[in-house]
Steps between C-alpha positions, in 0.01 A plus 500: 500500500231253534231588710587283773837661492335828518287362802797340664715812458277726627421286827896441551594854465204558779244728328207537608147345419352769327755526294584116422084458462458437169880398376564645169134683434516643857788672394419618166124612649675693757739656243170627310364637811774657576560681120127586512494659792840704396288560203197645719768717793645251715338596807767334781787630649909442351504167714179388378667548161840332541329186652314520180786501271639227683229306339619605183856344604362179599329475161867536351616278747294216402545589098127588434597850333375369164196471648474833661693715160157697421428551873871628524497755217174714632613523845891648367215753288420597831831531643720871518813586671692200318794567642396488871531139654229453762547201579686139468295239418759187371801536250689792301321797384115360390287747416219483759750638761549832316240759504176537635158525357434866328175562656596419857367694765367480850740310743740342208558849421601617859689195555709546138518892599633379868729255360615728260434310137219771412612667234303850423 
């Protein structure tokens, strides 16, 4: 997509400004944020996180996941519990709705015990 597309797609599917600010690099800077702060113990609760991977599935929607390969590969580094879906973001089986990060603790990790998908 062109980035006017991307613009245009993202208004007429009625997303939000902070998340059409920027058009393409809004999205890929919120992806990093996002994977570094995986990296670091994502701090947020399980809804915090889904909304979060939704960003991931706009990214696919709009065809940037060239763009966003290196990004992709450390945050499934981070990931456990493969098998577990928590959550789904836009199409068949993409890996950013399976698993959650190793390290997770505080409320992800009551929220993934509470919804069942922790795996001891």
């Amino acid at each position: 997509m062109t980035e006017k597309e991307i613009e245009l797609y993202l208004e007429d599917n009625g997303y939000p400004e902070h998340v059409r600010r920027g058009g393409s690099e809004g999205l890929i800077k919120r992806w990093q944020t996002f994977v570094e702060e995986v990296e670091r113990g994502y701090r947020f609760g399980l809804e915090d996180y889904r909304n979060d991977l939704d960003l991931r599935g706009i990214i696919h929607l709009v065809e940037l996941d060239e763009r966003v390969h290196e990004m992709d590969e450390r945050f499934q580094k981070m990931l456990t519990a493969h098998n577990k879906r928590v959550w789904e973001s836009s199409g068949d089986h993409l890996f950013w709705d399976f698993g959650y990060p190793r390290n997770a603790t505080g409320d992800l990790r009551a929220d993934l015990k509470a919804e069942g998908l922790w795996e001891d």
